[in-house]
Residue frames as a rotation matrix with the C-alpha (Angstrom) as fourth column:
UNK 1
0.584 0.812 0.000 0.00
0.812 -0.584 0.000 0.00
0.000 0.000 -1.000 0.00
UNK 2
-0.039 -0.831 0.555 1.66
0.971 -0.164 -0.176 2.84
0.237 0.532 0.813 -1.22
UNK 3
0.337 0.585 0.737 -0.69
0.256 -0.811 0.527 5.29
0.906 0.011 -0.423 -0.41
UNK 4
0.888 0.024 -0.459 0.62
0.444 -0.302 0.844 5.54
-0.118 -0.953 -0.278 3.17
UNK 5
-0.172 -0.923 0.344 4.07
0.958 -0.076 0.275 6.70
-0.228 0.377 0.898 1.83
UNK 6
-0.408 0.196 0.892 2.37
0.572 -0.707 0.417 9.25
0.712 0.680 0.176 -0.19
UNK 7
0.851 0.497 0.168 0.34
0.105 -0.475 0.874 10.41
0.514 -0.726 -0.457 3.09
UNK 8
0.062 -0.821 -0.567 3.99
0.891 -0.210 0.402 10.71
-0.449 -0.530 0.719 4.82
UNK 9
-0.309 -0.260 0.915 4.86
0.940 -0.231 0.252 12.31
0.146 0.937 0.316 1.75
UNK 10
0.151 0.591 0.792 2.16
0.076 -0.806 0.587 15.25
0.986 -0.029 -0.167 1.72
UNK 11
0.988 0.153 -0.031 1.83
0.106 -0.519 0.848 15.69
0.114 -0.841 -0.529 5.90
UNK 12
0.011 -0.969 -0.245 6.04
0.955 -0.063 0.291 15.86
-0.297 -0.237 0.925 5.79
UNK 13
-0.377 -0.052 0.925 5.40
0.791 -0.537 0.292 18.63
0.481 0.842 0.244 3.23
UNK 14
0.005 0.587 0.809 2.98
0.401 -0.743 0.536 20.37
0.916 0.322 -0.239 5.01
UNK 15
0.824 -0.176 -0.539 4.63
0.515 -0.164 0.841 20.40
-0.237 -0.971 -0.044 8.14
UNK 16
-0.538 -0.827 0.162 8.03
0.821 -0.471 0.323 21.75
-0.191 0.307 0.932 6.64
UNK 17
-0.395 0.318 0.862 5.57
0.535 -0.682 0.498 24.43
0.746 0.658 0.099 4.99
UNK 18
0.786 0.609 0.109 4.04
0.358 -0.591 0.723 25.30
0.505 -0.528 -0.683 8.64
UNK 19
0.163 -0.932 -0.322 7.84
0.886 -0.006 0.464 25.59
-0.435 -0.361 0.825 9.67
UNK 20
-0.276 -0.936 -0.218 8.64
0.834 -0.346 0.430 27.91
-0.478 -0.063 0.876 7.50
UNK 21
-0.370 0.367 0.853 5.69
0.233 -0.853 0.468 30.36
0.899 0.372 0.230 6.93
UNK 22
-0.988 -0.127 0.083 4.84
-0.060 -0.176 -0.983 30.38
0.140 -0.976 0.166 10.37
UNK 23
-0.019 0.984 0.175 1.77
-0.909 -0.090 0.408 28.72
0.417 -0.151 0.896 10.82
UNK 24
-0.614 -0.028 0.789 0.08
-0.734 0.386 -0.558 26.48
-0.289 -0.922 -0.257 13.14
UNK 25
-0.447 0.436 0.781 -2.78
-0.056 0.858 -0.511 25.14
-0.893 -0.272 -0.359 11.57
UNK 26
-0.965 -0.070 -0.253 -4.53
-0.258 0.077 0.963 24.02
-0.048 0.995 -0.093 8.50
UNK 27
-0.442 0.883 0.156 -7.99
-0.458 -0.073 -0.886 24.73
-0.771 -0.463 0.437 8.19
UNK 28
0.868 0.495 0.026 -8.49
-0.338 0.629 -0.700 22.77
-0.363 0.599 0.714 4.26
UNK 29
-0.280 -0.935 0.219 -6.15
-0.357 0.314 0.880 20.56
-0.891 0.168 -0.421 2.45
UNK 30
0.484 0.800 -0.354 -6.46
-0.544 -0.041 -0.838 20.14
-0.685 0.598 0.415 -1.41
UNK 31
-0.767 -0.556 0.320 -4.93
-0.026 0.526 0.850 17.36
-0.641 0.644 -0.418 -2.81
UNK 32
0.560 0.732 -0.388 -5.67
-0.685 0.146 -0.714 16.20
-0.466 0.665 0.584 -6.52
UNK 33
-0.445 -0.692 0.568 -5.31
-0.273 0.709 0.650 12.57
-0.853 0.135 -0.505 -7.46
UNK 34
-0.143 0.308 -0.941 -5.76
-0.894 0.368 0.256 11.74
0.425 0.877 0.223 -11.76
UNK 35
0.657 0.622 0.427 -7.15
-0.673 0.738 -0.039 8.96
-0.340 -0.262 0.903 -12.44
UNK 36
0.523 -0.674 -0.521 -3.54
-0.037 0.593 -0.804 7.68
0.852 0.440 0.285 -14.13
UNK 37
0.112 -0.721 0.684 -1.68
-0.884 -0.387 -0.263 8.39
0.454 -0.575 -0.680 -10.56
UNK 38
-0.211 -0.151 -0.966 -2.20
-0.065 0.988 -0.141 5.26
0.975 0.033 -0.218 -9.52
UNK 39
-0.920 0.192 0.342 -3.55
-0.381 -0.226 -0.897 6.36
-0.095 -0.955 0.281 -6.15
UNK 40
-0.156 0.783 -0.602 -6.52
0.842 0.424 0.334 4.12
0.517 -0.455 -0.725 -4.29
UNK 41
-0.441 0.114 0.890 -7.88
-0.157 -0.986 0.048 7.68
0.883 -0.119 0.453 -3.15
UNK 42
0.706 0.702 0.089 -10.32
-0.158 0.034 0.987 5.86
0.690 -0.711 0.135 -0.36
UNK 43
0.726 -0.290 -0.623 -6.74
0.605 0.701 0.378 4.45
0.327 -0.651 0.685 0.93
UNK 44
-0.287 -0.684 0.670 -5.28
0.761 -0.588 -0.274 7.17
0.582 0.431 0.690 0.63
UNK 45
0.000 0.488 0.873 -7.59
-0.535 -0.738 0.412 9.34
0.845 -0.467 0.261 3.04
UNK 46
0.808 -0.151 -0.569 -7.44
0.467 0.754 0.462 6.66
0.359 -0.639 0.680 5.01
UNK 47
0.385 -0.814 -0.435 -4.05
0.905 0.425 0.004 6.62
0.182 -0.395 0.900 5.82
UNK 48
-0.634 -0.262 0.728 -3.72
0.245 -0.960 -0.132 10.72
0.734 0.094 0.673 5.69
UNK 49
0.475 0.562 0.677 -6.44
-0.638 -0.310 0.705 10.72
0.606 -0.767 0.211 8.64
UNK 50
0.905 0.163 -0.394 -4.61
0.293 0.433 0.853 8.45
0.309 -0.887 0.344 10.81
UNK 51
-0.166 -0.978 -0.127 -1.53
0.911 -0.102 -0.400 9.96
0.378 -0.182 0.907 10.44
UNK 52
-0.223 0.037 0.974 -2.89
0.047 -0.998 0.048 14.14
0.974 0.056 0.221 11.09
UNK 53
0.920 0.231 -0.316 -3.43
0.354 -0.146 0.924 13.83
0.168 -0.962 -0.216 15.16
UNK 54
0.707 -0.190 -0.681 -1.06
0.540 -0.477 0.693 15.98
-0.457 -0.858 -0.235 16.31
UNK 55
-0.514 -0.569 0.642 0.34
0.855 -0.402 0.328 17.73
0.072 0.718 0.693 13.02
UNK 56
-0.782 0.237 -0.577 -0.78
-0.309 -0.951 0.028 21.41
-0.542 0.200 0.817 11.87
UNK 57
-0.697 0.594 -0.401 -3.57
-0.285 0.282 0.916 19.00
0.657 0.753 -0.027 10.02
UNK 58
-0.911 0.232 -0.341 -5.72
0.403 0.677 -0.616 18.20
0.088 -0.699 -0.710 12.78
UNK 59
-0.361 0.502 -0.786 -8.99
0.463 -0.635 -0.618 18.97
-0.809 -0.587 -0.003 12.12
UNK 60
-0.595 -0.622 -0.509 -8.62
-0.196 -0.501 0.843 19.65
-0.780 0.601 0.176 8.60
UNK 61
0.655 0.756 -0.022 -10.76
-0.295 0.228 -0.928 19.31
-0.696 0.614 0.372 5.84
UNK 62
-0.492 -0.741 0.458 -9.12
-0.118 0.578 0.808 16.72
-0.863 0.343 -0.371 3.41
UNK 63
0.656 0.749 -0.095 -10.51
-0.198 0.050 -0.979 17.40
-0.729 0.660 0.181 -0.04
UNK 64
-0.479 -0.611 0.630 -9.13
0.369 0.511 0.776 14.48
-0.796 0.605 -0.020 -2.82
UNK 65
0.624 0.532 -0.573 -10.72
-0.637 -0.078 -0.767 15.95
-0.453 0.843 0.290 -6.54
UNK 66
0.085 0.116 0.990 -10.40
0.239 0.962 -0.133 12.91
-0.967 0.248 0.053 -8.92
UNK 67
0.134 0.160 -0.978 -9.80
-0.902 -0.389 -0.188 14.50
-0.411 0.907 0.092 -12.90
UNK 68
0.740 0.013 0.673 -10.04
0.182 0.959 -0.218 12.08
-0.648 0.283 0.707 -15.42
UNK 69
-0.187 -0.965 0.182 -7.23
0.344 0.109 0.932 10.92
-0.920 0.237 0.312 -17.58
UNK 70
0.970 0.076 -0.232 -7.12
-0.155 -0.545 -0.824 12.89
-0.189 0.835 -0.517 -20.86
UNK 71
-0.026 -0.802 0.597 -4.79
0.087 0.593 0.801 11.87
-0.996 0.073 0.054 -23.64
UNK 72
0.422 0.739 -0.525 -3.93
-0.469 -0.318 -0.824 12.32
-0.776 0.594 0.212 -26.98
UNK 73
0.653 0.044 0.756 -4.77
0.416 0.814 -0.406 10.25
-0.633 0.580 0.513 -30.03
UNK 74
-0.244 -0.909 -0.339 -2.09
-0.121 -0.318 0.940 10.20
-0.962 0.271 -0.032 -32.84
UNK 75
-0.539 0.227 0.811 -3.85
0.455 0.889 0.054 8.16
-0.708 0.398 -0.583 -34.64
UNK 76
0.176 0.816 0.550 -7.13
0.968 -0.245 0.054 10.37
0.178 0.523 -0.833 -35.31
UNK 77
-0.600 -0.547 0.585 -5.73
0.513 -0.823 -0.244 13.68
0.615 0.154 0.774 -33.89
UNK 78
0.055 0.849 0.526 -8.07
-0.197 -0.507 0.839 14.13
0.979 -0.149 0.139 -31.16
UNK 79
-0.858 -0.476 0.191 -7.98
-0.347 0.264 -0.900 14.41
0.378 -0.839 -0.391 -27.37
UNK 80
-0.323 0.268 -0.908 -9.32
-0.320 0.872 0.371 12.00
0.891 0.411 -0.195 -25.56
UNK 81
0.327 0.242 0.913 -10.88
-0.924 0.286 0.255 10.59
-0.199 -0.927 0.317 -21.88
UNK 82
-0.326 -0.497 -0.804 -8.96
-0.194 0.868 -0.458 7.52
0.925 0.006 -0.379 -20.70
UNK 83
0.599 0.039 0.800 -9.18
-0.686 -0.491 0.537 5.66
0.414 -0.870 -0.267 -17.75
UNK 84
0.708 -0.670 0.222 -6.29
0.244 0.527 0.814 3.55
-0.662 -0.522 0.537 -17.66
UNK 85
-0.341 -0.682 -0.646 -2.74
-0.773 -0.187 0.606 4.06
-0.534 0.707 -0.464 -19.85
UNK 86
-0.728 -0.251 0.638 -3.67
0.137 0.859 0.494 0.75
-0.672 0.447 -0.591 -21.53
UNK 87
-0.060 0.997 0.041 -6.44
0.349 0.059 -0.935 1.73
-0.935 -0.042 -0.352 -22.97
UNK 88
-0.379 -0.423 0.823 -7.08
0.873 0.132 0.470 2.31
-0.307 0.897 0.319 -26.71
UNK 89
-0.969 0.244 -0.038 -8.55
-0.247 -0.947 0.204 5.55
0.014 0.207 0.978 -28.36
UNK 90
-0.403 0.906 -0.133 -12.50
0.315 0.001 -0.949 5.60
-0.859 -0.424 -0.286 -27.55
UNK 91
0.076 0.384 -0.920 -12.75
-0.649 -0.682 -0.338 7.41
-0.757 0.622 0.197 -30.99
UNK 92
0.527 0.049 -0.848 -11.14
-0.825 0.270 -0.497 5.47
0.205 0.962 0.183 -33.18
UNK 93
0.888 -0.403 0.222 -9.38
0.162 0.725 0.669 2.40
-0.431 -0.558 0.709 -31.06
UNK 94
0.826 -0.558 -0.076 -6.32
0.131 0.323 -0.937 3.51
0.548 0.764 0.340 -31.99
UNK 95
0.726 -0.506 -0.466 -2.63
0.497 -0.082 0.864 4.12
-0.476 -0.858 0.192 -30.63
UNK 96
-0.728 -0.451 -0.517 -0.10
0.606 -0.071 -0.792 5.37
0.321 -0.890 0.325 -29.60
UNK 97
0.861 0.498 0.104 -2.41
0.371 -0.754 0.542 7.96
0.348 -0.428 -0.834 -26.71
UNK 98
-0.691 -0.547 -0.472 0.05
0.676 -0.258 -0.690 10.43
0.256 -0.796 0.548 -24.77
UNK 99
0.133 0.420 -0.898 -1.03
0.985 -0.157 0.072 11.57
-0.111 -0.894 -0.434 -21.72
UNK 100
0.001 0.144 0.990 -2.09
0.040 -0.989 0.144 14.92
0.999 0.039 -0.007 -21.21
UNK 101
-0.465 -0.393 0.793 -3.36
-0.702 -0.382 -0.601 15.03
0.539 -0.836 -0.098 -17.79
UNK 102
0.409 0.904 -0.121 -4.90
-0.829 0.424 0.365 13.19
0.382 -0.049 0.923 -15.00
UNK 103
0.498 -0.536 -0.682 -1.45
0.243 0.841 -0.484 11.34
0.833 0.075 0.549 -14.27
UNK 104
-0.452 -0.892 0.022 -0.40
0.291 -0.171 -0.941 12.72
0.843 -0.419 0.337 -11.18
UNK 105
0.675 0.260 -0.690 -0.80
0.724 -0.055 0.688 13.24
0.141 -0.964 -0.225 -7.10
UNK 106
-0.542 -0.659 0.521 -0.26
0.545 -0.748 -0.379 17.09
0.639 0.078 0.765 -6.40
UNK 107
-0.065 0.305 -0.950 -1.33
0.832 -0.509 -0.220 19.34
-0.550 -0.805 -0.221 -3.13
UNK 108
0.169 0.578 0.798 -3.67
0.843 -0.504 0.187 21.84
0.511 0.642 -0.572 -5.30
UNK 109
0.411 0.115 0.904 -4.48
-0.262 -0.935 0.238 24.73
0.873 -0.335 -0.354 -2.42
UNK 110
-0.105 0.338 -0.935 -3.79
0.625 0.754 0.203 24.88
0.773 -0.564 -0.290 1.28
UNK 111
0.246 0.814 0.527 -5.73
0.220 -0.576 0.787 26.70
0.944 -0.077 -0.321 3.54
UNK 112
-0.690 -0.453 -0.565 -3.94
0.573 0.135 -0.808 27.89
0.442 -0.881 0.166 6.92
UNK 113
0.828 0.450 -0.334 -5.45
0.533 -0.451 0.716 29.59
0.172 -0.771 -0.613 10.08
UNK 114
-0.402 -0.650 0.644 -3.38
0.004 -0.705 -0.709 32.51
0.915 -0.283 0.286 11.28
UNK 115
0.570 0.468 -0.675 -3.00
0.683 0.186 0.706 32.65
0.456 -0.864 -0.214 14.98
């Protein structure tokens, strides 16, 4: 389960970030996992709520937005919804697709309390 890594990952991040803007607490967190990131998103909150008792995240709102994978065809010249890399074009079943977006786990906004 990787996802708990990745929840190190992000509360390491956002503790270094309450270090060094001077802040205490975090009142939303906006992460945003594509659907290519390879992130279980339910296991992923998971493991990001059991880790935020006693961080600057306690308390936080933990909002994951989900984009779908979007890719483009070579084939037919047109972009495209995926929802896996393996997948063929939806238009015209062709390949190669390169990714566009939708492939990555990235802390979007984050909301602090000033105290």
């Amino acid at each position: 389960m990787h996802e708990l890594s990745l929840a190190e990952e992000i509360v390491r991040m956002v503790e270094s970030s309450a270090a060094r803007d001077h802040f205490s607490r975090v009142a939303t967190l906006k992460l945003e996992a594509g659907a290519l990131a390879g992130v279980e998103v339910a296991a992923l909150r998971f493991a990001l709520e059991a880790m935020v008792p006693g961080t600057c995240l306690e308390g936080a709102a933990i909002v994951i937005d989900e984009p779908p994978g979007r890719a483009w065809c070579n084939a037919c010249a047109t972009e495209v919804t995926i929802t896996t890399r393996a997948d063929p074009c939806p238009a015209c079943d062709g390949y190669p697709l390169k990714v566009l977006q939708g492939d990555a786990l990235r802390v979007v906004d984050l909301v602090v309390v000033e105290e």
